[in-house]
C-alpha positions in Angstrom: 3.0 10.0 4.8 1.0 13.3 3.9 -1.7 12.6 1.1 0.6 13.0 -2.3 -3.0 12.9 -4.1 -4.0 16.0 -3.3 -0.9 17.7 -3.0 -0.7 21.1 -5.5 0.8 20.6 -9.0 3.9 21.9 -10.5 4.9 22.4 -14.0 7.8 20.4 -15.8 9.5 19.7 -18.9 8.4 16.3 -19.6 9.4 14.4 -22.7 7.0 11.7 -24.6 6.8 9.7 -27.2 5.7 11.9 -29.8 2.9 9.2 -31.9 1.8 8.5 -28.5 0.9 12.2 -27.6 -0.3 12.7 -31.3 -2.8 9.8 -30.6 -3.9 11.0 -26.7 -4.4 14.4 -28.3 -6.7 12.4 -30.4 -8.8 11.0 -27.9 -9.0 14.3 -25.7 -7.2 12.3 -23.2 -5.5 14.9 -20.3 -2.3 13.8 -20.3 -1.4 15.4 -17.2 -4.1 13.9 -15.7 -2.8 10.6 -17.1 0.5 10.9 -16.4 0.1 12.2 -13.1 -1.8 9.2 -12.2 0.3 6.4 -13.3 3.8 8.3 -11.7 1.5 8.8 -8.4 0.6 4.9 -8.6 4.3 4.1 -9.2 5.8 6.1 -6.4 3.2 4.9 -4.2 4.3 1.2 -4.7 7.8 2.0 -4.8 7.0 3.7 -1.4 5.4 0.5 0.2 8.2 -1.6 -1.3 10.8 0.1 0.5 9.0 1.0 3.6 8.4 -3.0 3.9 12.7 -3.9 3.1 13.6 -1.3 5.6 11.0 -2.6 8.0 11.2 -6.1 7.6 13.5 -6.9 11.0 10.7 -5.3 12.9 7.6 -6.8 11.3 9.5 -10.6 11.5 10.3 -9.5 15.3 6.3 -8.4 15.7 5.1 -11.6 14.1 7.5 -14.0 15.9 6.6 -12.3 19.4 2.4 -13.2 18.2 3.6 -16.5 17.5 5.4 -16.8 20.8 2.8 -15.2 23.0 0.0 -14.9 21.3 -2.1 -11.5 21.8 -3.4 -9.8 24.7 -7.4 -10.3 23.3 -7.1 -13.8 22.7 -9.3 -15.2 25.7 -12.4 -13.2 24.2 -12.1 -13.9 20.8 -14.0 -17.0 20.9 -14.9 -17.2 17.3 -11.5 -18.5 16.3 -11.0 -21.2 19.0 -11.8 -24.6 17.6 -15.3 -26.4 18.9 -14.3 -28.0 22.0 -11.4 -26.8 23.2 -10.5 -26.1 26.6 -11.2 -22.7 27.0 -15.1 -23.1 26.2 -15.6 -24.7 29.0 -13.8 -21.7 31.2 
């Protein structure tokens, strides 16, 4: 996915709650800066939510093939073997 946070801006019509502007206004809050934060935070999770439903065959498929076999780097990463197992003494 191309970098959305740096992507160029666009003007809109938005439509707020008008105390809520009056008191941002207030505190010289930018409230494009503010509300293009919290919609780019809320697309990005949407995003990752439906990337993982729509690839959740092929990451259960991934992990039960790890499970099955193991991976290819196993014999060297002697860190995680448990003290005394076989395959310290290979």
């Amino acid at each position: 996915m191309r970098s959305v946070r740096e992507s160029p801006k666009r003007a809109i019509n938005l439509s707020l709650n008008a105390k809520v502007l009056d008191m941002a206004r207030e505190m010289d809050m930018n409230i494009s800066q503010v509300v293009d934060a919290l919609l780019t935070d809320a697309v990005m999770k949407r995003y990752w939510e439906r990337w993982q439903h729509d690839n959740a065959a092929a990451i259960a498929d991934y992990n039960a093939r790890i499970e099955r076999e193991g991976l290819f780097s196993d014999r060297y990463r002697t860190f995680m073997r448990p003290a005394g197992s076989k395959r310290d003494a290979a």
